[in-house]
N, C-alpha and C positions, 0 to 999 in steps of 0.2 A: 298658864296664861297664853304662850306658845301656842298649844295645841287649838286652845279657844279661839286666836285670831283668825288662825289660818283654816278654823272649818268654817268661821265666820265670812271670810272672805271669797272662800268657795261658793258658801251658802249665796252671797250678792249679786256673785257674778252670775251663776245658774240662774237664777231666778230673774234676772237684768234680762236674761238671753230669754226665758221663756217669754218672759211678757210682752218685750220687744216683738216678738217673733208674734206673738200671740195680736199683739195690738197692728201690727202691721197686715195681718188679715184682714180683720174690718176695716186698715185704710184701704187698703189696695180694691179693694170690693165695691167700697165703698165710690171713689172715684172712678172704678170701671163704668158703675152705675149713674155717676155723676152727682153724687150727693158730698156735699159740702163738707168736708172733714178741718172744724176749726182748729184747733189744738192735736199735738200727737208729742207725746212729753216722756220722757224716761225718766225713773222718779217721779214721786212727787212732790207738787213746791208750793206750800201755803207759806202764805209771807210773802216769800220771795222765789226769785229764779235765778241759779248760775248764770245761765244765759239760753237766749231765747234769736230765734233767728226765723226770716221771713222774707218771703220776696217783693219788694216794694218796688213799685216803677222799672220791673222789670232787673233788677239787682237784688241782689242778697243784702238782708238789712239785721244786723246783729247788734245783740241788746246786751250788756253781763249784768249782773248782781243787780237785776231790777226787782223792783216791789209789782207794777204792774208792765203792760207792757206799751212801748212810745205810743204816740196818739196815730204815725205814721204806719202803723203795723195794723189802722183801722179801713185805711183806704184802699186797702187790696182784699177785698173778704173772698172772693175765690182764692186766696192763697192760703195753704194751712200755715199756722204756727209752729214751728217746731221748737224744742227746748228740754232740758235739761234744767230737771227739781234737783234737791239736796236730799231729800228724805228717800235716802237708798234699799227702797224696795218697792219694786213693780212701776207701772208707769198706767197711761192711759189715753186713750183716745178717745176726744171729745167729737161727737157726730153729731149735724147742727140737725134739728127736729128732731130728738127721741131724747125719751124719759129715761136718762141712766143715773149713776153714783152723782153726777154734779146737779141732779135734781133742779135745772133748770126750767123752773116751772112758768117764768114771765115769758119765755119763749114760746111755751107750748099754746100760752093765752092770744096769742099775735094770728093774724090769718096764714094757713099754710102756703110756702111757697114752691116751687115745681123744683127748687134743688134741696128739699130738705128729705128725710129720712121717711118722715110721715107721709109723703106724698107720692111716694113710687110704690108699685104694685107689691101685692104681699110677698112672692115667689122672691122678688130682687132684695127685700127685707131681709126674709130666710135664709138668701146666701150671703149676705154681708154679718147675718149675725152665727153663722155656720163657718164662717171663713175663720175666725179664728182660734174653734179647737180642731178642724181642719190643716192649718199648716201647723199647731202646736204634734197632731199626733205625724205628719211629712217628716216634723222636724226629729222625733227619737227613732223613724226609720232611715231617717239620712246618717244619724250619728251613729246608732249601730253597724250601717252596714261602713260605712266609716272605719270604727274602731276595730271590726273584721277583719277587714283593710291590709288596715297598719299592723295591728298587735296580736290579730287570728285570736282564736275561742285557748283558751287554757285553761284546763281542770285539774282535779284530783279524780281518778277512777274510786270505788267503793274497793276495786278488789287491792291496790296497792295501799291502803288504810292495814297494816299488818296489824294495826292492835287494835284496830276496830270503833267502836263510839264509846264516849261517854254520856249519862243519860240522864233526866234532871226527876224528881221525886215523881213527877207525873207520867213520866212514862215509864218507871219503877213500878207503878203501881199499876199500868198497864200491859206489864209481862214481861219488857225489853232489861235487858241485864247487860252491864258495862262488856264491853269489849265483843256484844254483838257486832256484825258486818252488813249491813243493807242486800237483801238480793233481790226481790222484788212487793210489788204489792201487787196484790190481786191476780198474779202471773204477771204483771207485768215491769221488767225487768229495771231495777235501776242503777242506772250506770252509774251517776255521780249525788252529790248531796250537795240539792239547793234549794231554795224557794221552793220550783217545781215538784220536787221532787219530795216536799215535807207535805204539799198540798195533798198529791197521792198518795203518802201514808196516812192522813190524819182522815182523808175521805174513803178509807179500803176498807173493808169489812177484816182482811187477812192482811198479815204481811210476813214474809220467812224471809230469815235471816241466817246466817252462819254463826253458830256458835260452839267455840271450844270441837271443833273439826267438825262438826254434824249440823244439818238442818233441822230449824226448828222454825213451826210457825205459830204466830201471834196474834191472837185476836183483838181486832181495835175496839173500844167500847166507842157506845154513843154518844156525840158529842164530844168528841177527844180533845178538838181544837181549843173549844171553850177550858175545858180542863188545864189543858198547855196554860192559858192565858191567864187564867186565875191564880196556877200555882206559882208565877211571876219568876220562871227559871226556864223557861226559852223548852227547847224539848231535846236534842242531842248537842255531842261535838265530838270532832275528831280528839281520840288519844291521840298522844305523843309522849315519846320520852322526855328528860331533861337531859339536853344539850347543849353546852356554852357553846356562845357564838361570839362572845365576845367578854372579856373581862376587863373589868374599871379599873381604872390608876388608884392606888392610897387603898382598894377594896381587903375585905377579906380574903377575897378569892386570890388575891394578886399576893399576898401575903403568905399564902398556903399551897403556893406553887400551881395552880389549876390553868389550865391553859385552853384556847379554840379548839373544841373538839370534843373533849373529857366526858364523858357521859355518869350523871350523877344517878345513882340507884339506891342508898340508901341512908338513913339515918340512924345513929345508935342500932344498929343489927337490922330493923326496923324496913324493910324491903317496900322500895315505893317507886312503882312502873311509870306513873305518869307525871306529868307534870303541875296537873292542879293539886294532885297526891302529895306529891314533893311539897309546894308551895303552903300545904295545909299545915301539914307537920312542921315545915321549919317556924310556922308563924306561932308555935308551943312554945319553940327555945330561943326565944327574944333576949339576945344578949348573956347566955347561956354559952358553954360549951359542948360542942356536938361532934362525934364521931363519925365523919361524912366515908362513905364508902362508893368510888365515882371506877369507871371504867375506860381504859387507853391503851389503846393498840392491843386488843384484847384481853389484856391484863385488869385483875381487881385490885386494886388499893384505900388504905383506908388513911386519913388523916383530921386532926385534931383542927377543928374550926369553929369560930365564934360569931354565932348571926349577930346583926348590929339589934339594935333600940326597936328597931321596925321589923326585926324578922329577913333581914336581908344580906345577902352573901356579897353582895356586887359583881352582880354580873347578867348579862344579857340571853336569854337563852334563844333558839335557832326554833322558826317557825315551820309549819306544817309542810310548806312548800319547798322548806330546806332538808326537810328530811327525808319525806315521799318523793318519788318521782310522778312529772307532772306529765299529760297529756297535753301537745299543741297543735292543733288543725292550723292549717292556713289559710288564709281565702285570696284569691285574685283578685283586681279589680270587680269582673263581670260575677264571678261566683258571691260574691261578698253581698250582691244588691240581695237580688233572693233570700240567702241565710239572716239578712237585716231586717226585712219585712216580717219574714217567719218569725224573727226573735222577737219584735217589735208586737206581732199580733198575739204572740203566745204569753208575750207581759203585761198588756192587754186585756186580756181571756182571765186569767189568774187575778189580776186585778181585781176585775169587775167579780171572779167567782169568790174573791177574800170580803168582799165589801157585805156580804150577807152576817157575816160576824162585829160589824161593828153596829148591830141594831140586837147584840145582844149583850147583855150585865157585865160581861167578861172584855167586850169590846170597847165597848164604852170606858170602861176602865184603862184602857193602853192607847188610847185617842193620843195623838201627839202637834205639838206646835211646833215651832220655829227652832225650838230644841232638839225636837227628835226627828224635823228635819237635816239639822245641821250635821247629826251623831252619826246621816248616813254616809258623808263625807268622811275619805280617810284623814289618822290624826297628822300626816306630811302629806306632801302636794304629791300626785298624784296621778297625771294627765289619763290613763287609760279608766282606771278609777273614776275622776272626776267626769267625764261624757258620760260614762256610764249611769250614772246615778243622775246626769242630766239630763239625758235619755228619760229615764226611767220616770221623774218628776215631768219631764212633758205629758208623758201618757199620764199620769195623775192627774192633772192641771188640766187637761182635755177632756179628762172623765168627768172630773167633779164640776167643772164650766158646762157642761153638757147635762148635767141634773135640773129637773122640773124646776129652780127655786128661782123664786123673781129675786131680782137682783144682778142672778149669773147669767149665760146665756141662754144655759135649756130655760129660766124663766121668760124669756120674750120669746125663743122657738117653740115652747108651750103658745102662748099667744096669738101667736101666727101660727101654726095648725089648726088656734081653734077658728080663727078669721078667715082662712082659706075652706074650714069645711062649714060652719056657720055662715058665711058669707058674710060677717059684720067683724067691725073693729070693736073690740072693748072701748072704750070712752076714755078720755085721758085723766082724768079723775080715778080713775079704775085704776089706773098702768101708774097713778103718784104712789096711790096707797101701796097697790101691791108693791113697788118697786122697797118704798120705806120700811113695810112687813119685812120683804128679803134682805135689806140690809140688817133689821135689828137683828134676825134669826143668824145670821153669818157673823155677826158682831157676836151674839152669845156661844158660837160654836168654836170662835177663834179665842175668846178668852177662858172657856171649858177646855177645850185641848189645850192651850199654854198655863192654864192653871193645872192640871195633869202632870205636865211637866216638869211645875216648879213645885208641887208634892213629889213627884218621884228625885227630884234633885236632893230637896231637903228631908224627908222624912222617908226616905227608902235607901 
């Protein structure tokens, strides 16, 4: 439950920051233009509003826990509204003449007026409704070169991985064998294992790796990706040993004298290098007696130990990063901007190049909602973590606002490209239906990916 709040919290506030950020484009655009921005809301608040504030007669006039808002918040209409909904996700800004999510259609019936949305030229349209995956994609170049900054790039190199990968049935069946090493694909060399880095395996024709001291190379079949994604076991991970990092009060471990440090290698004679290795076997002798054989100050000892009900020794064992040594770049200030854009554009690039497998049987299938958003938040806070992944959801939120579909942005920049080279505006009858088509289809795509999610929770 723990774990839940606090990806949950993450998840609010990220996505508070995108929308924010996101909705503050089109005001600010919007107003450079001189077009009327009534509302601009964090959250959304049917029913009611926390509170709602606005400039009346030249002062700030605040409202809390309204249903609508004072009748005095009508006599200033060049003043936006601003306010704070309860329903803690996303927000929105309401632009007076255009067909958006509030479907204000009595308005669109009324004669146009020279400060509404409809009534400035197309060009000044297109940047108000560009502005805001615009400062969404500023805003994960500013956080990365940010997090640069402060906490520099840290990795794992491939060649300090001493025991190499573990590999999931599908790429078993494409050649790769546990405790290969990454060296390059296609000649081209890879340093570390990430995103990047799995894109260029799964699109290389070749890839050679180090195994058991010799090179060997591996042919990618076609389609690999899809393959990965069907066989629903991800495609590598870093080996490691089992290493306590920490041992629990009242545990068995505590009990059996095992101490920080101890390296556990086998079970009843039974020789097991890694640690999902370890984890599989112990989960055989559920409250069972087991001859554990662990390693200390170079020394092998064996002793008599009892996994609990669950298959569990009590104890915490020491991650990737504790064990390998790590790579840490730095950046300056000034160096930082550059390595932020570059990292920004190349999350970007990978994005857009990932997005051609979710139009196929395999992709469709790992579609994710608000769950498998949450999951990429770590399970404790987190701060270099958390921008990161905030970062990363802007460049999302930028891309998929930027697709053809009415509703989102690219459906009115669709729009207006067709009106600036047509020379005609679609009709507003035109721009209701469309607008309602894009809402249903984004309604069916958000409850297909969180319905996704709530099969993989319960039945996977």
């Amino acid at each position: 439950m723990e774990v839940f709040l606090i990806r949950a919290v993450q998840l609010i506030l990220s996505l508070s920051i995108l929308v924010v950020i996101h909705e503050f484009g089109h005001f600010i655009f919007s107003r450079m233009f001189k077009v009327r921005v009534e509302k601009f809301y964090m959250f959304f608040n049917p029913l009611f509003s926390i509170f709602r504030v606005k400039k009346v007669n030249g002062k700030l006039r605040f409202s809390w826990f309204s249903k609508k808002a004072p009748e005095d918040f009508e006599t200033e209409p060049d003043h936006t509204e601003f306010g704070l909904g309860w329903v803690p996700f996303g927000g929105y800004c309401s632009i007076s003449g255009m067909i958006d999510e509030s479907m204000n259609t009595e308005q669109m019936k009324e004669e146009p007026k020279p400060y509404e949305f409809r009534t400035k030229p197309a060009w000044q349209r297109l940047l108000i409704m560009v502005a805001g995956v615009f400062l969404n994609f500023i805003l994960a170049l500013v956080i990365y070169s940010a997090v640069l900054n402060v906490w520099g790039d840290e990795y794992l190199p491939m060649e300090n991985v001493a025991m190499g990968m573990d590999f999931s049935p599908a790429a078993h069946a494409a050649g790769f064998v546990d405790g290969d090493k990454f060296i390059a694909a296609d000649g081209v060399k890879l340093v570390r294992f990430n995103d990047e880095a799995l894109r260029q395996i799964v699109e290389a024709s070749e890839v050679t790796v180090l195994r058991d001291g010799k090179v060997q190379a591996v042919k990618i079949p076609v389609e690999f990706m899809q393959k990965i994604m069907a066989g629903g076991k991800g495609f590598a991970g870093y080996r490691f040993p089992t290493v306590i990092k920490e041992v629990s009060k009242g545990s068995a471990c505590k009990a059996a004298g095992l101490v920080a440090g101890d390296s556990l290698t086998a079970i009843n004679g039974k020789t097991l290098a890694t640690f999902p290795d370890f984890v599989e076997e112990l989960s055989l002798h559920k409250d069972s007696l087991i001859q554990l054989t662990y390693f200390r100050g170079g020394l092998a000892h064996t002793v008599g130990i009892t996994p609990d009900k669950e298959g569990k020794l009590g104890f915490y064992t020491k991650q990737i990063d504790e064990i390998y040594p790590l790579v840490k770049q730095e950046y300056s200030f000034f160096e930082s901007i550059p390595a932020g854009i570059d990292k920004g554009i190349a999350k970007l690039t990978g994005y857009t190049s990932d997005m051609k497998y979710a139009f196929t049987k395999e992709g469709a299938k790992s579609l994710g909602g608000f769950g498998a958003i949450g999951s990429l938040f770590p399970a404790g806070w987190d701060w270099k973590h958390f921008w990161e992944t905030t970062a990363f959801l802007s460049i999302i939120l930028a891309f998929m606002n930027v697709l053809p579909i009415p509703a989102l942005d690219g459906g009115h920049i669709l729009f207006l490209f067709y009106e600036i080279i047509v020379r005609r505006k679609p009709s507003d009858k035109f721009m209701e239906y469309a607008q309602m088509a894009g809402m249903f289809l984004l309604f069916a795509l958000l409850l297909y990916a969180n319905g996704n999610d709530l099969y993989r929770l319960f039945f996977k």
